[in-house]
C-alpha positions as CSV (number, residue, x, y, z in Angstrom):
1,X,221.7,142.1,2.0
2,X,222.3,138.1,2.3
3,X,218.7,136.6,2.0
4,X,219.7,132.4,2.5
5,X,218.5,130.0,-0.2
6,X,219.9,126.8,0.2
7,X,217.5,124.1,-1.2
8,X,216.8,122.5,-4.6
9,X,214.8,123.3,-7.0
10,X,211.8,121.1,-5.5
11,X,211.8,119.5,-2.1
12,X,209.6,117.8,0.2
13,X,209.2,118.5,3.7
14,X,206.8,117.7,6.8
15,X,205.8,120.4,8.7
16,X,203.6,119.6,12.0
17,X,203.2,123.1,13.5
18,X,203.4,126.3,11.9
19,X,201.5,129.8,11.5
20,X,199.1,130.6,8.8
21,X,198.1,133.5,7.7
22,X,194.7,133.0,8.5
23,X,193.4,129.4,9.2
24,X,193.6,126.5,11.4
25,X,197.1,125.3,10.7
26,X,197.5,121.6,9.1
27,X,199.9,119.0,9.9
28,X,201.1,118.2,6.1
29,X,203.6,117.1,3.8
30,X,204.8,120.4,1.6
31,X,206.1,120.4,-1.9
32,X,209.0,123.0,-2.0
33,X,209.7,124.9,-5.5
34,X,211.9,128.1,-5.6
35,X,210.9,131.4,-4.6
36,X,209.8,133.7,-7.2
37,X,211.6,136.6,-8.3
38,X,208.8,139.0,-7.2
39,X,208.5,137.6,-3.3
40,X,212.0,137.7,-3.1
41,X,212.3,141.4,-4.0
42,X,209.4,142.1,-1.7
43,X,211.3,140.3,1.2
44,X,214.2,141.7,0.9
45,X,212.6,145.1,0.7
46,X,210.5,144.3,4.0
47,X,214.4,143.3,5.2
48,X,216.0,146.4,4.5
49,X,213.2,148.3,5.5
50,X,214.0,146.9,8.7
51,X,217.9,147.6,8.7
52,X,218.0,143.6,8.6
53,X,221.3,142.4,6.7
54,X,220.3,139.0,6.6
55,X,218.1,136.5,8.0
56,X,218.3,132.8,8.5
57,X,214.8,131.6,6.8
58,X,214.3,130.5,3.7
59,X,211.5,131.5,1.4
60,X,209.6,128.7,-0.9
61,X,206.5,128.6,-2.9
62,X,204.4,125.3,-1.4
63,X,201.0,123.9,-1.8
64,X,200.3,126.2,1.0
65,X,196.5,127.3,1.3
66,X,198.0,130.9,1.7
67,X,201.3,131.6,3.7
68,X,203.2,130.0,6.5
69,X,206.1,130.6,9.1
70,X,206.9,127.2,10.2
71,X,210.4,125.3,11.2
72,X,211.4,121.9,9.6
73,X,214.7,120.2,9.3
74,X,216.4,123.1,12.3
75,X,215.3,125.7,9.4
76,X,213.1,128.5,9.9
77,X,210.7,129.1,6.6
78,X,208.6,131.4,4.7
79,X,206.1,128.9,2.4
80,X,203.6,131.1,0.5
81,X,201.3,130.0,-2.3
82,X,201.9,131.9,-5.5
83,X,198.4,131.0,-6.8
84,X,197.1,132.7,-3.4
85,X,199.6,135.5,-3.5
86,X,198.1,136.5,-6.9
87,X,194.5,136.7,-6.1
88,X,195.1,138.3,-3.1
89,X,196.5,141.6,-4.7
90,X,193.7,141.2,-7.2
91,X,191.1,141.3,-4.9
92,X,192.7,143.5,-2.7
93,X,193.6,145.9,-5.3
94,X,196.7,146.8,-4.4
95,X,200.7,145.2,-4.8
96,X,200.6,146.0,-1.3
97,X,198.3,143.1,-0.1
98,X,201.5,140.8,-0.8
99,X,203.9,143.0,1.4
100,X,201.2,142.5,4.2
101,X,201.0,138.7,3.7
102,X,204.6,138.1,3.4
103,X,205.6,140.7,6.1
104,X,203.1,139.0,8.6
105,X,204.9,136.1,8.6
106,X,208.4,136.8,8.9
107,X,207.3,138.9,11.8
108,X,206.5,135.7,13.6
109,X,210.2,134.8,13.2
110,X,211.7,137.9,14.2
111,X,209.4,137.3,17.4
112,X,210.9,134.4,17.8
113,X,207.4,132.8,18.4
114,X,206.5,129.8,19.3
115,X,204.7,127.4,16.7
116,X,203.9,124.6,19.4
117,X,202.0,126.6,21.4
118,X,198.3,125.3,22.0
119,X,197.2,128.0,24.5
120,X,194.1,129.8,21.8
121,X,194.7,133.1,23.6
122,X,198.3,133.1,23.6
123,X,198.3,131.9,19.7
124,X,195.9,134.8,18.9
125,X,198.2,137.2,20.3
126,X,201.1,136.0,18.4
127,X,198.8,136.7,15.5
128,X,198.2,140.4,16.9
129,X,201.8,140.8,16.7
130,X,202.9,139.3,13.7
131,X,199.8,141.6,12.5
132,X,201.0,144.8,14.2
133,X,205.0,144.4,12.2
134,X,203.1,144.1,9.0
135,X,201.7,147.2,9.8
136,X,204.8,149.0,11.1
137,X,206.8,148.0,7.8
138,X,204.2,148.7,5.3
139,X,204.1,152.4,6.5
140,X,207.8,152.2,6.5
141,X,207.8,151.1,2.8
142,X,205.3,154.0,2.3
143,X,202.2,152.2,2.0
144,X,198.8,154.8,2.9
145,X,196.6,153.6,5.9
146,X,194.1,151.8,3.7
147,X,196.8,150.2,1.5
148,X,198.1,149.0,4.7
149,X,194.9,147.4,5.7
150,X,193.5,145.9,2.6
151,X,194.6,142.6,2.8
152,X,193.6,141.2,5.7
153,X,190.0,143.5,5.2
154,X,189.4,141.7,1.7
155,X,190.2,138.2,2.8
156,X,190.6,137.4,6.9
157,X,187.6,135.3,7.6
158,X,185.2,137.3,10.3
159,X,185.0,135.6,13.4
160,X,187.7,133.6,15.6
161,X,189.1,130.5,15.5
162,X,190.8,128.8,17.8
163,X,194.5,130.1,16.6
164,X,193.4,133.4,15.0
165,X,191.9,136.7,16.0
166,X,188.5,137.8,14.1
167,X,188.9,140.1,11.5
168,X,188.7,143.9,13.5
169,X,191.2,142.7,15.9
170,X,193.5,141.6,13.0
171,X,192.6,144.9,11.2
172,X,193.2,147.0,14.4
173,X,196.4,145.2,14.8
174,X,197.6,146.0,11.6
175,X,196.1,150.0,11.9
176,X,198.3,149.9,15.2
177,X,201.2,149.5,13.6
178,X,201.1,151.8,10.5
179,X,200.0,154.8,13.1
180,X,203.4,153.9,15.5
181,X,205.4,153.8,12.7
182,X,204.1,156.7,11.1
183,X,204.4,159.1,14.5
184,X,208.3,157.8,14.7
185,X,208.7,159.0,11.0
186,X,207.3,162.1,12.3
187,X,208.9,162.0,15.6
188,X,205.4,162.1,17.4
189,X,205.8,160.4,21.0
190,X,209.0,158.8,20.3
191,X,212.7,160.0,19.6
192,X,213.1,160.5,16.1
193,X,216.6,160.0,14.8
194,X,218.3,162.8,13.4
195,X,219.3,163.0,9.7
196,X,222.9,161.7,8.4
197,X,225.7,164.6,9.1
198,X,228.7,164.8,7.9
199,X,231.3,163.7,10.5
200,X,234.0,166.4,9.4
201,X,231.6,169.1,10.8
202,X,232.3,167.8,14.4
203,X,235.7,168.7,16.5
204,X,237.0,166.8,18.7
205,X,236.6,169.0,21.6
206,X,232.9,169.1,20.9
207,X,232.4,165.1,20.5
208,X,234.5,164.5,23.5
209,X,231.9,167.6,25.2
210,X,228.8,165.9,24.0
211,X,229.3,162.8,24.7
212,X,230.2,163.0,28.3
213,X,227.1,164.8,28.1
214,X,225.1,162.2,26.6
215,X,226.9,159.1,29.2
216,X,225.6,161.5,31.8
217,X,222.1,161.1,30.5
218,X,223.0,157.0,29.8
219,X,224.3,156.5,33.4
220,X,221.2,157.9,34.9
221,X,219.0,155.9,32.9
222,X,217.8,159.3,30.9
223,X,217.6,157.6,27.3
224,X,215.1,159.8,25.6
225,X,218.1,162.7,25.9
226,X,221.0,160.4,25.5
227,X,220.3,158.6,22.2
228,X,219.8,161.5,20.2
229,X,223.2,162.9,21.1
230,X,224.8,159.2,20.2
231,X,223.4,159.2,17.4
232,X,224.2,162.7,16.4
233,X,228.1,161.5,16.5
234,X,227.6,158.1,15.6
235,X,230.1,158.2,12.2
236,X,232.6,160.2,14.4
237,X,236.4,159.4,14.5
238,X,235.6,160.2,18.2
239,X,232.7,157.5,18.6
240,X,234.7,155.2,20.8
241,X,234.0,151.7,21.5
242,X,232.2,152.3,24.9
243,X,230.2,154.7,22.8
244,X,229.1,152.2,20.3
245,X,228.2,149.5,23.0
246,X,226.0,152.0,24.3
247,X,224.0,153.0,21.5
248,X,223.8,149.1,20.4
249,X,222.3,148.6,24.1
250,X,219.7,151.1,23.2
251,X,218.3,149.6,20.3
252,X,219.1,146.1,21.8
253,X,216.3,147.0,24.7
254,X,214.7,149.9,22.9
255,X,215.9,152.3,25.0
256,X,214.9,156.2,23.8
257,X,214.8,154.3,20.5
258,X,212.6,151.6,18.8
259,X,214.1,148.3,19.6
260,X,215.9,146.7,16.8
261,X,218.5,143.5,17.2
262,X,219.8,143.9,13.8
263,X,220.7,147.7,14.2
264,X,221.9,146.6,18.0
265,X,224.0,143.7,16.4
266,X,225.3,146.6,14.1
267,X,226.7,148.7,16.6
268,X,227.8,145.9,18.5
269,X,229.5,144.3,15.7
270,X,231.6,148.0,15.4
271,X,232.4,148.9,19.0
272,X,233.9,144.8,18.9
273,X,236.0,145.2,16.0
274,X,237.3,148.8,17.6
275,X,238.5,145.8,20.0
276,X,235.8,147.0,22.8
277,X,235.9,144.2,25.2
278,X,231.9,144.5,26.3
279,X,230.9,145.1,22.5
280,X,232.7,141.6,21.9
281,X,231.3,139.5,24.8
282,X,227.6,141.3,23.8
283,X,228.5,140.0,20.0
284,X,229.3,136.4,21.1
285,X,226.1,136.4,23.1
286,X,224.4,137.7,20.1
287,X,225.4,134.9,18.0
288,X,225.2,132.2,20.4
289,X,221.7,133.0,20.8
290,X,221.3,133.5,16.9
291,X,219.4,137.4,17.8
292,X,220.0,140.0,15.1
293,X,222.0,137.3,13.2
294,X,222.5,133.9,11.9
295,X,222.9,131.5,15.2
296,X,226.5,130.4,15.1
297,X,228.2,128.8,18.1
298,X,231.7,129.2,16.0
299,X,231.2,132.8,15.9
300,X,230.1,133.0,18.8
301,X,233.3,131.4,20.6
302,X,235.2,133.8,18.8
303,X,234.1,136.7,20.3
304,X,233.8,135.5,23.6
305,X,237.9,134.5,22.9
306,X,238.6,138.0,22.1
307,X,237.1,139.2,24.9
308,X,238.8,136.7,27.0
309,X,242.4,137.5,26.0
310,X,241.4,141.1,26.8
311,X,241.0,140.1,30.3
312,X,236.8,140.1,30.7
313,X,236.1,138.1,33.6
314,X,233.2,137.3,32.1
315,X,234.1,136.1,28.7
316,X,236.3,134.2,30.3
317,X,233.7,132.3,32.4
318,X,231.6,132.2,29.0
319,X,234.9,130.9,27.0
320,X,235.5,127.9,29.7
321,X,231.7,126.7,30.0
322,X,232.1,126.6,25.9
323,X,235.6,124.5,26.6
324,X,233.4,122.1,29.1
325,X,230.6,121.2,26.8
326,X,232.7,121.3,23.6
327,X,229.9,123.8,22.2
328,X,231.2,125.9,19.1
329,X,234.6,124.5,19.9
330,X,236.4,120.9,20.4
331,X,235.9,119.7,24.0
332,X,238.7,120.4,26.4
333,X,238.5,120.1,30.2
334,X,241.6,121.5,30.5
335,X,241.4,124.7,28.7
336,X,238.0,125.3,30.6
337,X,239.9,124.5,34.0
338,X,242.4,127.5,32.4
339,X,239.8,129.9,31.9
340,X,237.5,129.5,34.7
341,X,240.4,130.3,36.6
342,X,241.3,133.1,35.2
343,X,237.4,134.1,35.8
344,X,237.7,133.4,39.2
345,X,240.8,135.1,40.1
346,X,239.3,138.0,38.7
347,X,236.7,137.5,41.6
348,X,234.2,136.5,38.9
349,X,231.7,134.4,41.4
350,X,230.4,132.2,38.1
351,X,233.9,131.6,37.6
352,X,234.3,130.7,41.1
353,X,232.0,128.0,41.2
354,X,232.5,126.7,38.0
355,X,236.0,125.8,39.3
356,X,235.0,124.2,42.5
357,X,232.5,122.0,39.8
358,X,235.8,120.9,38.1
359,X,237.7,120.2,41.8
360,X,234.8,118.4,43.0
361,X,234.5,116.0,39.8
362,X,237.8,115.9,38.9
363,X,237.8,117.2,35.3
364,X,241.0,118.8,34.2
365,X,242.0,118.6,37.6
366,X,242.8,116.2,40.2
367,X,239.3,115.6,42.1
368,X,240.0,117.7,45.3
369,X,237.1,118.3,47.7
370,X,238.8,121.5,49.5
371,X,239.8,123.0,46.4
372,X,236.4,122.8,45.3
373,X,235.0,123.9,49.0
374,X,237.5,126.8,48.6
375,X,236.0,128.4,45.9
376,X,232.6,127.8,46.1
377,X,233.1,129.6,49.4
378,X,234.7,132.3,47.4
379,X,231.1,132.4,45.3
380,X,229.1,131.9,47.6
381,X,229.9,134.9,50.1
382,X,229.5,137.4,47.1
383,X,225.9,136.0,47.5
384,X,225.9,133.9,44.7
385,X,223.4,131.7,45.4
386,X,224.5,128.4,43.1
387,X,227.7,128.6,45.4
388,X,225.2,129.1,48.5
389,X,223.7,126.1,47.1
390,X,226.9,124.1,46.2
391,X,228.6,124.9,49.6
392,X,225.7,123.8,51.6
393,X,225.8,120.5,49.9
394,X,229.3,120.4,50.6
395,X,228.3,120.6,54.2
396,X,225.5,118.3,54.5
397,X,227.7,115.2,52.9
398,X,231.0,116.4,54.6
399,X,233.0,116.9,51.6
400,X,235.8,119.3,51.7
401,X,234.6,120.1,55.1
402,X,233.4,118.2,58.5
403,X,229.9,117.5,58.3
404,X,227.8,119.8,59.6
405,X,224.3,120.4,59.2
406,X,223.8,123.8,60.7
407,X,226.2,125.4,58.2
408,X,224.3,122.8,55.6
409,X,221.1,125.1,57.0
410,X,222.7,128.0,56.7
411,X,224.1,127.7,53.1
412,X,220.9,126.5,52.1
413,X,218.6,129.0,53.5
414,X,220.8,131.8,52.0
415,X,220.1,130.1,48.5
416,X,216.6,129.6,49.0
417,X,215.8,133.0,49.9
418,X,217.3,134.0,46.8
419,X,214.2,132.3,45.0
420,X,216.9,129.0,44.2
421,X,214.2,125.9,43.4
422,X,217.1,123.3,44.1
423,X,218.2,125.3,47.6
424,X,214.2,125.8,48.5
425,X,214.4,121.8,47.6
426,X,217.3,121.3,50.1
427,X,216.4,123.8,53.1
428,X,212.9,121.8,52.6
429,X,214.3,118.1,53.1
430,X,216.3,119.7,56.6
431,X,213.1,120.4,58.2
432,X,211.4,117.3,56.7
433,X,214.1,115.2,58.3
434,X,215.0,117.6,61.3
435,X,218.9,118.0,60.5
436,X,220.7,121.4,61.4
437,X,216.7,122.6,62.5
438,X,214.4,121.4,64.3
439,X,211.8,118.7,62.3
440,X,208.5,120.6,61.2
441,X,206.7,119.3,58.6
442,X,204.8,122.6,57.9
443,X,208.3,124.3,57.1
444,X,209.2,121.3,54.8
445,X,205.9,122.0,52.8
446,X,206.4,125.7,52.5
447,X,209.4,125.6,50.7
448,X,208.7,122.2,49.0
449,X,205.7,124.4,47.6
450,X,207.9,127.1,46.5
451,X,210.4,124.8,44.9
452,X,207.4,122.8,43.0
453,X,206.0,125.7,42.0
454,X,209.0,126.9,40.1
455,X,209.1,123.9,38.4
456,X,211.6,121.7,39.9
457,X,211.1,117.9,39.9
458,X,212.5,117.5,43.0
459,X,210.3,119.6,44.9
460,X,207.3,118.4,43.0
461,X,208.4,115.3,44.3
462,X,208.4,115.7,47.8
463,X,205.4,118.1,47.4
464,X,203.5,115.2,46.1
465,X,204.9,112.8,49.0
466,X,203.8,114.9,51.7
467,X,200.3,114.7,50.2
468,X,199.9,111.2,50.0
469,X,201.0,110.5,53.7
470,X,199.4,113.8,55.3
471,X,202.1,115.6,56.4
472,X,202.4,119.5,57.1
473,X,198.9,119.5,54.6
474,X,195.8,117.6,55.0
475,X,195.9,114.2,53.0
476,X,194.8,114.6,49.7
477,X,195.6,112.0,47.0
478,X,194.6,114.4,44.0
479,X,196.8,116.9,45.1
480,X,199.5,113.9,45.3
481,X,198.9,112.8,42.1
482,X,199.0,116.1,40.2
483,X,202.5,117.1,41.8
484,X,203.9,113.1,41.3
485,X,202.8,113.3,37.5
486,X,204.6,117.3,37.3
487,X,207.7,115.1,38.8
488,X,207.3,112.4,36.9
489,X,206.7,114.2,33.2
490,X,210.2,116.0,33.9
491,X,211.8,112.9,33.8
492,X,212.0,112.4,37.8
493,X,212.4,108.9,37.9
494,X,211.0,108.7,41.8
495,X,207.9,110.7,40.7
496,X,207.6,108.6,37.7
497,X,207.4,105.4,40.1
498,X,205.2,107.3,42.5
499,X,202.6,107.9,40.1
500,X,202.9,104.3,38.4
501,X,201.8,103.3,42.4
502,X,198.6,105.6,42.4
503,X,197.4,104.4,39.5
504,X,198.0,100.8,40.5
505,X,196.3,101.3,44.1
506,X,194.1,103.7,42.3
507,X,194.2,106.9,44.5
508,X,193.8,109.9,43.4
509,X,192.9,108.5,39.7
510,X,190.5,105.9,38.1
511,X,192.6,102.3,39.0
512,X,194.4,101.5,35.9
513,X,197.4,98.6,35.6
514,X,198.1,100.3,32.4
515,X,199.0,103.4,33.1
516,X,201.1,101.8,36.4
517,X,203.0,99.9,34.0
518,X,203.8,102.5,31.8
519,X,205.4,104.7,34.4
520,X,207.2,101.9,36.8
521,X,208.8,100.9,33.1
522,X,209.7,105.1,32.4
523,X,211.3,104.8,36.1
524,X,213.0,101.1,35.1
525,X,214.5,102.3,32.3
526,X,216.5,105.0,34.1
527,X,217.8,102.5,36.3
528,X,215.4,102.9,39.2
529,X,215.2,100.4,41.8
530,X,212.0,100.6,42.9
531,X,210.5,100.5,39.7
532,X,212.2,98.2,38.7
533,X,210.9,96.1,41.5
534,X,207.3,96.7,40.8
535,X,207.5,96.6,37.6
536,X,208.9,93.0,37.8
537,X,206.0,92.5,40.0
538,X,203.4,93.5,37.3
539,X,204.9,91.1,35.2
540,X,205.1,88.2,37.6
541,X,201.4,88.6,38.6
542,X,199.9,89.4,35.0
543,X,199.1,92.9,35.6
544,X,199.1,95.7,32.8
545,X,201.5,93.2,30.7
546,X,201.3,89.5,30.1
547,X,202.3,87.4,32.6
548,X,206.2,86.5,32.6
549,X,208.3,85.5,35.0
550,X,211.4,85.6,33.1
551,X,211.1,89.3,32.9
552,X,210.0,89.9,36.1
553,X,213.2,87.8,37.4
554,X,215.5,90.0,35.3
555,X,213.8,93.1,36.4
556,X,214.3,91.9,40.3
557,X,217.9,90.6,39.8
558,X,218.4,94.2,38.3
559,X,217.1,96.1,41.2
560,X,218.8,93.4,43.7
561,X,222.0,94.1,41.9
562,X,221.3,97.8,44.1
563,X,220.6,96.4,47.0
564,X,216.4,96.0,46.8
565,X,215.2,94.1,49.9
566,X,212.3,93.4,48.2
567,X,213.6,92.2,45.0
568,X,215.9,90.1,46.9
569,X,213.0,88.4,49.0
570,X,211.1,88.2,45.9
571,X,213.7,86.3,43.4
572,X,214.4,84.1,46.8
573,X,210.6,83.1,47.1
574,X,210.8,82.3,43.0
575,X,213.4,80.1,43.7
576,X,216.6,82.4,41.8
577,X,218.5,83.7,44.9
């Protein structure tokens, strides 16, 4: 059991979102002190009692109003006030009021939840769960049903807020909880997992019989029959590798079996070191993602490495993309070149077209257009739909290949039927512009509408264009707005300049030079043209900003510099051409 200390004795943090135990949460400055020795023996027996080896928080008393899970400083903590703790178990009248507390909150980081969120109904429920673990380990630790409960009866406040449940729900939550664990400790409803055996009592002839048995029952998707043969064998000399990945699957997705990361990391962690390729690309993913253990990209990349040199397409894929953003290891084009290759030799298709990315930009390769054509082809006709994508735009700019919009149409269709935002995008601005199909602005919207509504900026974009002029949809300026501003908060420099122009002609929104300014500069800054442009003309005619023509003249030689009509006619009429 590794339970992670690493501050000083007294610290001082700011924490600006977090979960209370109860409570509206507080943006505040904490005082840190060390944990006593009583929480830390009650976390680390909520820990084992959850076959957890270690876990990355770290556990303070603070001047807390009760207990938090909150992150500061890329550090998840557990703050609990030792004045609170205290009183709660005295007016509670049981030790076990403090398990509740303190097991309520690391549930919300084995959830992985979400401290930002602002949704009420979707905070409450993360409440409900953090509520129904509590409950699960306390029976686990051998609390009664009332123990259990006695906390949150003696000191939740009754009604709702806005982040937490009333009372009952919190009460049910926990009751919820205690009664599933309890009918797994009884095996009621759920498979129960056989007691220890001693693995000399199994021949090899029977483990070999049983478990082609129980990878019968695993293959056909049977898990309620297959785990409890797995784990009957588990500590076998037989128990391959294949075995092990199996039965860390099933606790990885609670298959026939309640799900558990740590227990799934566990078995993992053995079939990888038995040198079981898929146990070690599963590990790597499992630390990458820092699920069941510490995140650690170093660890991560070692795994995916071993898998690599064992000749897994896919941890060779994994191993490059690590190579081309230097993540967990140095950066190195031209070892990702290596193993993408490998990948796609294999006939890996994410391989594929990570290899025709490198052709086509020229990194740890010579830039080479048919290369990169070559193999997003490769990709793309095992219906890949990023090389659908990829190809298609090879097409359209005549790259690799002679320019051809149908087979533009055709790639990018395939892509956007696949549910692809950036192909919907694409197969949308072929209709709006009528190349490889013949123009219809109602198509265009359709899939402009599908790719908006999946949240690309592009799409949102166009989405919000064909509003404002009427095309494919009635004209509606509101609707033009709310898609320009879903553009423009993504970063889209366009839709950032397209909504600094509503507000400036005030459509769609209360007239506002402010605001205008304040987007045309978001689109400046990135280097846009056209915001730079009318940005420089806010400044040169006093609106939303004070009145400079210096500025505006820099602004217009900038967007000049990019060939700007207007900022060229303007800096002419000002006398700088």
């Amino acid at each position: 059991m590794l339970l992670t200390y690493c501050l000083p004795a007294q610290e001082f943090i700011n924490i600006e979102h977090g979960c209370n135990y109860d409570e509206e949460e507080t943006e505040k400055e904490y005082v840190l002190l060390d944990a006593s020795s009583e929480a830390q023996r009650i976390v680390m027996e909520i820990l084992e009692a959850n076959s957890m080896f270690f876990m990355s928080f770290i556990l303070k008393e603070a001047n807390v109003k009760n207990a938090q899970a909150t992150f500061a400083n890329k550090n998840k903590y557990i703050l609990y006030s030792p004045v609170f703790l205290e009183n709660f178990k005295k007016e509670a009248k049981t030790r076990w009021a403090a398990y509740s507390m303190l097991a309520h909150e690391i549930g919300h980081h084995i959830y992985g939840h979400d401290f930002t969120e602002t949704n009420s109904q979707k905070r409450k429920t993360l409440e409900i769960q953090a509520d129904n673990f509590s409950g699960s380990i306390l029976r686990k630790l051998g609390a009664t049903f009332d123990q259990a409960q006695a906390g949150i009866n003696t000191f939740a406040l009754e009604g709702e807020t806005s982040t937490h449940p009333s009372k009952s729900m919190r009460s049910t939550a926990i009751a919820n909880g205690w009664k599933r664990q309890d009918d797994l400790l009884k095996g009621v409803g759920a498979i129960k997992a056989p007691p220890p055996v001693a693995t000399s009592t199994y021949s090899k002839e029977e483990v070999q019989r049983e478990m082609a048995k129980a990878k019968q029952y695993y293959d056909n998707k049977d898990y309620t029959k297959a785990f409890p043969i797995y784990y009957k064998y588990r500590n076998s000399p037989y128990f391959s590798s294949n075995y092990q990945s199996n039965l860390g699957y099933m606790y990885d997705e609670g298959k026939g079996v309640q799900q558990d990361d740590y227990e799934a990391v566990k078995w993992y962690r053995k079939a990888a070191e038995q040198g079981g390729v898929h146990g070690q690309l599963i590990l790597g993913i499992k630390y990458e993602l820092g699920k069941g253990v510490q995140q650690d990209d170093y660890e991560a990349v070692k795994w995916y490495r071993k898998s690599a040199e064992q000749g897994d397409a896919d941890g060779q894929r994994i191993l490059g993309y690590k190579y081309e953003l230097g993540k967990g290891v140095q950066q190195d084009y031209y070892e990702a070149v290596k193993w993408y290759r490998k990948s796609a030799e294999q006939g890996n298709a994410y391989g594929q077209r990570s290899l025709g990315d490198m052709y086509r930009d020229g990194l740890g390769v010579s830039k080479d257009d048919y290369e990169a054509v070559k193999w997003y082809r490769k990709a793309a006709e095992q219906g890949d739909a990023d090389g659908q994508l990829k190809l298609g735009t090879m097409y359209d700019k005549g790259r690799g290949v002679q320019q051809d919009d149908y087979e533009a149409v055709k790639w990018y269709r395939k892509a956007a039927e696949q549910g692809d935002a950036r192909g919907q995008a694409f197969l949308a601005d072929m209709y709006d512009e009528g190349k490889g199909v013949q123009q219809d602005d109602y198509e265009a919207v359709k899939w402009y509408r599908k790719s908006a509504e999946q949240g690309n900026a592009l799409g949102q974009l166009k989405l919000g264009t064909m509003y404002d002029k009427g095309r494919g949809v009635q004209q509606d300026d509101y609707e033009a707005v709310k898609w320009y501003r879903k553009a423009a908060e993504q970063g889209d420099a366009l839709g950032q300049c397209s909504l600094g122009y509503m507000y400036r002609e005030g459509n769609g929104v209360q007239q506002d030079d402010y605001e205008a300014v304040k987007w045309y500069r978001k689109s400046a800054e990135q280097g846009n043209a056209l915001g730079q442009a009318f940005l420089a003309q806010m400044y040169e005619s006093g609106r939303g900003v004070n009145k400079d023509i210096a500025a505006a003249v820099i602004l217009y030689r900038q967007a000049a510099s990019q060939g700007s009509p207007y900022a060229k006619d303007a800096l002419k009429r000002l006398g700088y051409d």
